[in-house]
C-alpha positions as CSV (number, residue, x, y, z in Angstrom):
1,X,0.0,0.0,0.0
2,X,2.8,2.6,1.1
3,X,4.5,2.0,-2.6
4,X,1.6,2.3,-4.4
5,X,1.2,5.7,-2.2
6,X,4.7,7.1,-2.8
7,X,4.4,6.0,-6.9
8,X,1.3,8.5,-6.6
9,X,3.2,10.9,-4.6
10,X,6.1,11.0,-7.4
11,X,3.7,11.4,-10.6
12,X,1.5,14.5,-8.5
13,X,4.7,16.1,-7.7
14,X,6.8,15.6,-11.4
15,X,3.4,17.1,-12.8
16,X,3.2,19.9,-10.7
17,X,6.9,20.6,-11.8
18,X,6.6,20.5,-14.6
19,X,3.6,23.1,-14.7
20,X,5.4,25.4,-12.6
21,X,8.9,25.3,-14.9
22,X,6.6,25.8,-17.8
23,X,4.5,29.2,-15.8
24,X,8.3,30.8,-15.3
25,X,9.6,29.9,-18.9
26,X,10.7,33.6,-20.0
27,X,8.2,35.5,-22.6
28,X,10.3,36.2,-25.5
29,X,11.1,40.3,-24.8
30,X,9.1,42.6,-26.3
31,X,11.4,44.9,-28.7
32,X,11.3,48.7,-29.0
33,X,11.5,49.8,-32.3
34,X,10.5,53.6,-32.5
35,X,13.2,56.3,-30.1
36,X,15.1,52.8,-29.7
37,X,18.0,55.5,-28.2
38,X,20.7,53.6,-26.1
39,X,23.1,55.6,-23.6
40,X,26.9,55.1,-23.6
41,X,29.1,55.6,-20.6
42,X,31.7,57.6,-22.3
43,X,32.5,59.3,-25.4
44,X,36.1,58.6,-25.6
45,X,38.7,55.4,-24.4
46,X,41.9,56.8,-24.3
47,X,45.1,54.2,-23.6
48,X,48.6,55.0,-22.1
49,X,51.6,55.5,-24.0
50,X,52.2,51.8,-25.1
51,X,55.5,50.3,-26.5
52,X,55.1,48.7,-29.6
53,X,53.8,44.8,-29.4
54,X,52.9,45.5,-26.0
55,X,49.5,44.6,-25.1
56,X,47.2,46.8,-23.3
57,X,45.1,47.0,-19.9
58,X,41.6,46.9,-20.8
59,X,39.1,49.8,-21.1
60,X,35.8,49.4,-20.4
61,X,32.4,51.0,-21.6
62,X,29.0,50.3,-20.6
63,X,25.9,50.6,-23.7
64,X,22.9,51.4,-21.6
65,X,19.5,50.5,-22.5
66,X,17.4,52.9,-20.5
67,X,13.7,51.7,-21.6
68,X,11.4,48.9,-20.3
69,X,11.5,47.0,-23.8
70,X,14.7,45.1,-24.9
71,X,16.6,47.4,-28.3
72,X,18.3,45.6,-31.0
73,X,21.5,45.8,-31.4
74,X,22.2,45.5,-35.2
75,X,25.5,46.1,-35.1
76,X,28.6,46.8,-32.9
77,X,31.7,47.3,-35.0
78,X,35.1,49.2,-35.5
79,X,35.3,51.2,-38.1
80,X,38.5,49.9,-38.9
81,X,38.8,46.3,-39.2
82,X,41.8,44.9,-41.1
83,X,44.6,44.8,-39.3
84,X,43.2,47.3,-36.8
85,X,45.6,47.7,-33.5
86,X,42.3,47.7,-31.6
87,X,40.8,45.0,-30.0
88,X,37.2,44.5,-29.1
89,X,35.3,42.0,-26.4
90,X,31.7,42.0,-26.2
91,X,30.4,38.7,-23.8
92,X,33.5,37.0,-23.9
93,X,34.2,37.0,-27.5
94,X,36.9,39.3,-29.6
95,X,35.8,40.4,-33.4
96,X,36.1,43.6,-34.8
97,X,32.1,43.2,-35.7
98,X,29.1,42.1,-33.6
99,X,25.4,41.8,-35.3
100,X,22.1,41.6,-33.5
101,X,22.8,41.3,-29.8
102,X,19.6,42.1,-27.6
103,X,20.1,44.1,-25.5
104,X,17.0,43.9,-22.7
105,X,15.2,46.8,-21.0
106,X,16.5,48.2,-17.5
107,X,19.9,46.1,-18.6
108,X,23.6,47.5,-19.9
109,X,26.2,45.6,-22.2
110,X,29.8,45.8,-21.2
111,X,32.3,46.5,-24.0
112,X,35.9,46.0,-23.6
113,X,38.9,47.2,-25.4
114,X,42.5,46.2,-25.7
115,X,45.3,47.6,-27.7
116,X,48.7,46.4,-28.9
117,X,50.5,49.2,-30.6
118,X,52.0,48.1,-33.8
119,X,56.1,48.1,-34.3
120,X,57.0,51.0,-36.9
121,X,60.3,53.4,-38.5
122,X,59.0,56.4,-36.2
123,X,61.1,57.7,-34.1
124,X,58.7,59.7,-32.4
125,X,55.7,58.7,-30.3
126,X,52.5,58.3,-33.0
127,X,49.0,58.4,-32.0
128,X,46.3,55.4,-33.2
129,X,42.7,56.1,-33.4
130,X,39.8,53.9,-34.3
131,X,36.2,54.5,-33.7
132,X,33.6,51.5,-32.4
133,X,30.0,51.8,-33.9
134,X,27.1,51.4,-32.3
135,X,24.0,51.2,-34.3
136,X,19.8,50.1,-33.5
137,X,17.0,50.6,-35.9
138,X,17.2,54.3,-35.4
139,X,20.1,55.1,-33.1
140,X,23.6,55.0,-34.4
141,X,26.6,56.3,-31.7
142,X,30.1,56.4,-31.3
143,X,33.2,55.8,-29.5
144,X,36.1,57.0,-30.0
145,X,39.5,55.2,-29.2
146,X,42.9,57.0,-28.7
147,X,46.3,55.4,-28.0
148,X,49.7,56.4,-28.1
149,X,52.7,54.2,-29.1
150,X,56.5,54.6,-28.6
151,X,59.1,52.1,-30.5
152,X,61.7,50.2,-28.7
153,X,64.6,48.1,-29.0
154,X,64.0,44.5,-27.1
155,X,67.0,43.3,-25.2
156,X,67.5,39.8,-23.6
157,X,70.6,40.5,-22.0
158,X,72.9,43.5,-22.6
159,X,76.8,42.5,-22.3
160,X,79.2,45.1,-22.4
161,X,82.6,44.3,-23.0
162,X,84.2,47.5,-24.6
163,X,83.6,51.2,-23.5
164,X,80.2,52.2,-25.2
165,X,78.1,55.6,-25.0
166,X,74.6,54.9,-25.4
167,X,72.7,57.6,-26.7
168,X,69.7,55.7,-28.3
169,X,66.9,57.6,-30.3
170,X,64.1,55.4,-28.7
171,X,63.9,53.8,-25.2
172,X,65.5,49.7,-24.6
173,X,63.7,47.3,-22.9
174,X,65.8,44.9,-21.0
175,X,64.3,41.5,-20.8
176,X,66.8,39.5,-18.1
177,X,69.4,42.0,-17.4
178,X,72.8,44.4,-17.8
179,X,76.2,43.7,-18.0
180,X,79.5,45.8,-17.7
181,X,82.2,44.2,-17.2
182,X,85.2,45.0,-15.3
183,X,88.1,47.7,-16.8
184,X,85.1,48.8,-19.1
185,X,82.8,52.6,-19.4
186,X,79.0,52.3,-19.8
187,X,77.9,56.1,-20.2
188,X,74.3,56.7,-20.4
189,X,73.8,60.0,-22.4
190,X,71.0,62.5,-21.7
191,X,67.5,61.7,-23.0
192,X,69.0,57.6,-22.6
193,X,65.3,55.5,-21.3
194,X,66.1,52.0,-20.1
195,X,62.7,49.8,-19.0
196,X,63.6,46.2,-17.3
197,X,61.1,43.4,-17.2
198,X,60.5,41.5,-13.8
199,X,63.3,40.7,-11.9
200,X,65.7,41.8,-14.6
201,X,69.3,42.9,-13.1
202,X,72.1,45.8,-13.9
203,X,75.4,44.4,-12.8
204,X,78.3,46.7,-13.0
205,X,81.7,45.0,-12.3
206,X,83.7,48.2,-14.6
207,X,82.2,52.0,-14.1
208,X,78.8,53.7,-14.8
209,X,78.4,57.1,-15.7
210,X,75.1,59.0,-16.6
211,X,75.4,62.4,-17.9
212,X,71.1,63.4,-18.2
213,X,70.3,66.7,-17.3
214,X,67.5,68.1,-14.9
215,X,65.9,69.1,-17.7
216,X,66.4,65.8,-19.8
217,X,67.1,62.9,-17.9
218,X,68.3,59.7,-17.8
219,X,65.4,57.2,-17.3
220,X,65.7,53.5,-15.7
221,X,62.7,52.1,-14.8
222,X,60.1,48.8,-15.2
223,X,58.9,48.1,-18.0
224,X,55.0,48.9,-16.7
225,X,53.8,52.1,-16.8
226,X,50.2,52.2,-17.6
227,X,47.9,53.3,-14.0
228,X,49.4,51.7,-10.9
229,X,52.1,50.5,-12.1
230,X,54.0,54.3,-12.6
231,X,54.8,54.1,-8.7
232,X,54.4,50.1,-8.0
233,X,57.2,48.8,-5.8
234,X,60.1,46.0,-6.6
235,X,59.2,45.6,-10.2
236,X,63.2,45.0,-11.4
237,X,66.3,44.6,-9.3
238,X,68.1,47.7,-9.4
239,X,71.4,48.9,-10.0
240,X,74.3,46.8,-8.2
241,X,78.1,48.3,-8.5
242,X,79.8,45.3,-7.6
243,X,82.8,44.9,-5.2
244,X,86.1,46.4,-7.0
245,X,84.0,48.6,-9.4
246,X,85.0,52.3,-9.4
247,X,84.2,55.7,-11.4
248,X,80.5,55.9,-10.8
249,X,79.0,58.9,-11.6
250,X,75.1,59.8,-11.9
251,X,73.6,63.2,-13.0
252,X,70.3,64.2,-13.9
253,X,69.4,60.1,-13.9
254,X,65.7,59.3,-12.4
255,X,65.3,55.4,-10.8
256,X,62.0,54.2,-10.3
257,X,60.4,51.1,-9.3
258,X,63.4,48.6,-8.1
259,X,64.1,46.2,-5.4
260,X,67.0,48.4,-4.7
261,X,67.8,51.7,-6.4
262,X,71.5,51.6,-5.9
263,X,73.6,49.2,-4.0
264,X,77.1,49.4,-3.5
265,X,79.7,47.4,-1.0
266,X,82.9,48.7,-1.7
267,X,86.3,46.6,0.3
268,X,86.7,47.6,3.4
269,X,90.4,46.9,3.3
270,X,90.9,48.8,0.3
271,X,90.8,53.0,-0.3
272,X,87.1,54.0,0.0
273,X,85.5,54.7,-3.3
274,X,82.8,58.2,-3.7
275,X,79.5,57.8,-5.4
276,X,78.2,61.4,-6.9
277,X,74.9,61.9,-7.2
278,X,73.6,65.1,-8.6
279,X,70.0,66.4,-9.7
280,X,69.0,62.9,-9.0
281,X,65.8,60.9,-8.3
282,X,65.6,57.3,-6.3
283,X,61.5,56.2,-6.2
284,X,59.2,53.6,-5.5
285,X,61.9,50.8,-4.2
286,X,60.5,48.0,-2.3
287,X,63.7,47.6,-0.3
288,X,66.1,50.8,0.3
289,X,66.2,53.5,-2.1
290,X,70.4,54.2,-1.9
291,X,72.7,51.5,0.1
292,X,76.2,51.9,0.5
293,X,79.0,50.4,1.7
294,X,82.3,51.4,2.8
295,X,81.6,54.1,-0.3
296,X,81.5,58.0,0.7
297,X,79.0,60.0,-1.2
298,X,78.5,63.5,-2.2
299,X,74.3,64.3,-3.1
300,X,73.0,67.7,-4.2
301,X,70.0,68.1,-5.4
302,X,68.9,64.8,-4.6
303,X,65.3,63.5,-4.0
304,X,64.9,60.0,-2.3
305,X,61.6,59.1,-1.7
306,X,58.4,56.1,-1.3
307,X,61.1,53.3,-0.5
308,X,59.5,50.3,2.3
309,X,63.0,50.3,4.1
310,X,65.7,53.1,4.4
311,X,65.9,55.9,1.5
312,X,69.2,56.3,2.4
313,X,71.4,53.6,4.5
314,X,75.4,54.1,5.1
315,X,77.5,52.2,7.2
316,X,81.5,52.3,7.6
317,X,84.3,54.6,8.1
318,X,83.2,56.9,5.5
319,X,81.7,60.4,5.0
320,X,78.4,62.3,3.8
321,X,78.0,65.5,2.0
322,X,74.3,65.9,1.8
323,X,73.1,69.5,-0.1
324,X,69.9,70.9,-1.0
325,X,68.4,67.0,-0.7
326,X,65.0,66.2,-0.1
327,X,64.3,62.8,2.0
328,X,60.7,62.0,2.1
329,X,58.4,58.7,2.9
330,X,55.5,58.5,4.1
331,X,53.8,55.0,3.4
332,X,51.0,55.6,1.9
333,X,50.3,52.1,0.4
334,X,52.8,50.0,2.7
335,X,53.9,49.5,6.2
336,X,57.2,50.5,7.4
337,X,59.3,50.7,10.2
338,X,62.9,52.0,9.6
339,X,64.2,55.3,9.2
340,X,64.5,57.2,6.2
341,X,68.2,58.5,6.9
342,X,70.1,55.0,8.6
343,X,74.4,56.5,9.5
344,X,76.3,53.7,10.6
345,X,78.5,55.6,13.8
346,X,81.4,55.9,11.6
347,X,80.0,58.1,9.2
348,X,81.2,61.6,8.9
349,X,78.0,63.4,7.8
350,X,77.6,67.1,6.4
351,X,74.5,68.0,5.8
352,X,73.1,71.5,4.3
353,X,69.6,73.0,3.3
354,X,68.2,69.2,3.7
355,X,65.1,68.3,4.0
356,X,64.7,64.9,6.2
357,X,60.9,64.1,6.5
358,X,58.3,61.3,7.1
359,X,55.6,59.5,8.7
360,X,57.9,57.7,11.8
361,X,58.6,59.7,15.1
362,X,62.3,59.3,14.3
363,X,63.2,59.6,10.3
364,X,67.0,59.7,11.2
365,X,69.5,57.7,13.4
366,X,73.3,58.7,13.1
367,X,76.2,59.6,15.6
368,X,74.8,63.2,16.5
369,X,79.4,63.3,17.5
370,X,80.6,63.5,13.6
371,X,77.4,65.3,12.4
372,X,77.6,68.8,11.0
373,X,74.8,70.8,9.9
374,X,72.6,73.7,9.5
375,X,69.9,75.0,8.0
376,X,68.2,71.9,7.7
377,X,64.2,70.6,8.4
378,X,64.0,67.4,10.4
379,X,61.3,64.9,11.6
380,X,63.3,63.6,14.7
381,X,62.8,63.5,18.3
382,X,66.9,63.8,18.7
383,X,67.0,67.9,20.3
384,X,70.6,68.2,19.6
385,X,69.6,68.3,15.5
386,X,67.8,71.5,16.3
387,X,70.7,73.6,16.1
388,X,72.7,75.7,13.4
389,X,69.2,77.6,12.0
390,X,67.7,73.7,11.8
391,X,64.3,72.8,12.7
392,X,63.4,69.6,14.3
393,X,59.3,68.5,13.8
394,X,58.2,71.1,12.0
395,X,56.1,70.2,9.3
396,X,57.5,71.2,5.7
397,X,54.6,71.9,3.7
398,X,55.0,70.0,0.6
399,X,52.5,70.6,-2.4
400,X,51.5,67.5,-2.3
401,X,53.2,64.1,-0.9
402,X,50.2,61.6,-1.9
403,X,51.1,62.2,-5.5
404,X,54.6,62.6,-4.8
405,X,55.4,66.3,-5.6
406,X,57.9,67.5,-2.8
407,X,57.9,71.2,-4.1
408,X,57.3,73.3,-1.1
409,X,53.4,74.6,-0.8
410,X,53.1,79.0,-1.2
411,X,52.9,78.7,2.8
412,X,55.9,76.2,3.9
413,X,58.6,77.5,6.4
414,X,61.2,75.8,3.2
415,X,60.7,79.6,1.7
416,X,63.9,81.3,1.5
417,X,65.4,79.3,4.7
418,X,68.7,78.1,2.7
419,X,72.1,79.2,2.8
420,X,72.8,81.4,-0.4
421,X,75.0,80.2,-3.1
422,X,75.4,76.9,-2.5
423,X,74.0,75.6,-5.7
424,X,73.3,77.4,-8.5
425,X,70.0,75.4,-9.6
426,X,67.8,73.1,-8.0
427,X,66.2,69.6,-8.7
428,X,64.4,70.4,-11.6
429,X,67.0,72.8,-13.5
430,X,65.5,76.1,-12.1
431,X,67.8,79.0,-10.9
432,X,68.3,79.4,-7.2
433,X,66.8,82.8,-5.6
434,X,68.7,84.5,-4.2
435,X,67.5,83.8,-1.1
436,X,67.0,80.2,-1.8
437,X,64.8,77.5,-0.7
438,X,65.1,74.5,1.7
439,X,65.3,71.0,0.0
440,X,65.4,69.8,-3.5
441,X,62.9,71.9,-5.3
442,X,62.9,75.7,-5.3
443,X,59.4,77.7,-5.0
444,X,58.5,79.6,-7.8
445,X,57.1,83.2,-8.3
């Protein structure tokens, strides 16, 4: 009896299924064909400058249907289709031309782009446009797509074995690393832009030189530099002058985006080597920003800054000469812990018309015994800094540190606090007043 029951039981319930599946199969959408009008989120997709073959992050733009009926789509297409730079995604599928896609009422349709810039003779950076049609019974609209492209030279690994001057007309991209060997001149002429892939390296066992200016620079950064990644952390190792290497000189040269900016560990038993560093700019490191060594340096016009563990960290029997430098790291996107200025208690520091500055209590330890200075801005709880027109916790002013732009504000105490004549122009390649300002970057009027 109880089977004959549940066999009942079964047959009411498939039935009643099978009518309610069938009550909330979907009515086919009623279409709107008069004012069938669609909105689109934006006019315009505009892309980075891209090296050539290098493929884009995608843009995005949302077709809006704003009416209770579905629209028909007719078409969705780039103007340009052969060999067209462009790419376009619409539900997961790329074409240069989609037809009769519904598009329901209330709903939106999500269009992504890519590009990959193509390789060609310019020199220059070119622009590449293409436009993406959008078309219903009696609606057609438009957007526009805008990219800029830069040629390179692609590098696996770069060997030098020969003194060499590079003075290229478009940037290199360095795929695993950099090579000078020992007894031999790498010089790295003004305008010179090097980009390294992940975790490539730039050994120098011989000397380095880069002659850039304030006003054109020498460039070494990653390879990335579409949205986040301008001021991402880590993305390539740096520049290590090996053990025994000598001769380094850096001005008007701009590091971004390392492990380490610049290492150095010079012999402790042998004379101390002097790294110069003028009109220079260390960023975005996601170790220290300038380590040295057993290696005495001389900065002017140096800006360290956004760097997880020391901007600057010295250690051994050796001296600083610090000028019209700006120190600055405040953390925005990471934690950290250490000190922007790290002295070892051997080192001999001068420091003039500095700006040492951060987010920590204490942005400096050193050996306050073989420190001399004035006219200096510190973040430091060490009272025997404030001396010699310095100021101890005082806050700077900067424009604008989020966005990293370390130009003193119209209202920072920077104004017109330096020693006079000390150096003739400041970070950027502007002249000195003549009652200059505090730090890297002079104020102007």
């Amino acid at each position: 009896m109880s089977k004959g029951i549940s066999f009942i039981n079964y047959i009411v319930f498939s039935f009643a299924t099978l009518l309610v599946m069938a009550a909330c199969e979907p009515k086919e959408e009623m279409l709107r064909t008069e004012n069938d009008f669609l909105y689109i989120s934006t006019d315009t997709l505009r892309f980075d400058t891209l090296f050539s073959e290098q493929l884009s992050i995608s843009r995005r733009a949302k077709v809006i249907n704003p009416h209770a009926e579905a629209v028909l789509i007719s078409t969705i297409d780039l103007a340009v289709k052969d060999d067209s730079p462009f790419e376009l995604i619409v539900n997961g599928r790329r074409a240069s031309e989609f037809r009769n896609q519904t598009l329901i009422g209330g709903d939106s349709l999500l269009l992504l782009v890519n590009v990959t810039t193509p390789q060609t003779t310019d020199t220059a950076a070119f622009r590449i446009h293409n436009v993406i049609n959008i078309a219903t019974q009696q609606y057609n609209g438009t957007i526009a797509l805008e990219a800029t492209g830069e040629n390179v030279d692609y590098m696996d690994v770069w060997h030098f074995t020969t003194d060499t001057v590079i003075a290229p007309a478009r940037p290199i991209v360095i795929e695993k690393g950099i090579i000078v060997n020992r007894d031999v001149t790498l010089t790295l002429k003004e305008g010179s832009r090097i980009y390294f892939k992940s975790a490539a390296e730039f050994k120098v066992y011989g000397s380095l030189v880069a002659e850039g200016s304030a006003r054109e620079r020498v460039v070494l950064r990653s390879f990335r530099r579409d949205g986040i990644h301008r001021s991402s952390l880590g993305q390539w190792q740096g520049i290590e002058l090996m053990k025994g290497s000598s001769g380094h000189r850096f001005s008007g040269i701009s590091i971004f985006n390392a492990i380490n900016g610049i290492s150095w560990e010079g012999d402790e038993a042998e004379e101390k080597q002097t790294l110069t560093l003028t009109h220079a700019n260390i960023q975005h490191a996601s170790k220290t920003g300038l380590s040295l060594k057993n290696i005495h340096l001389n900065a002017d016009n140096l800006l360290l800054n956004n760097c997880v563990d020391h901007l600057l960290l010295m250690n051994g029997t050796v001296t600083l000469n610090m000028l019209h430098c700006t120190l600055a790291n405040y953390s925005f996107n990471f934690f950290r812990s250490k000190p922007s200025l790290s002295l070892g208690d051997a080192v001999n520091a001068s420091i003039q018309n500095s700006v040492i500055w951060g987010n920590l209590r204490d942005e400096i330890t050193l050996n306050s015994d073989l420190l001399s200075q004035s006219n200096n801005f510190f973040r430091s709880s060490n009272s025997h800094l404030a001396k010699s027109n310095s100021t101890i916790d005082v806050n700077p002013e900067f424009v604008s540190p989020p966005m990293h732009n370390f130009l003193p504000d119209s209202l920072s105490p920077l104004l017109e606090q330096a020693i006079p004549g000390l150096s003739a122009t400041d970070n950027l390649g502007n002249n000195r007043k003549a009652a200059p300002d505090i730090g890297a970057f002079e104020r102007l009027k």
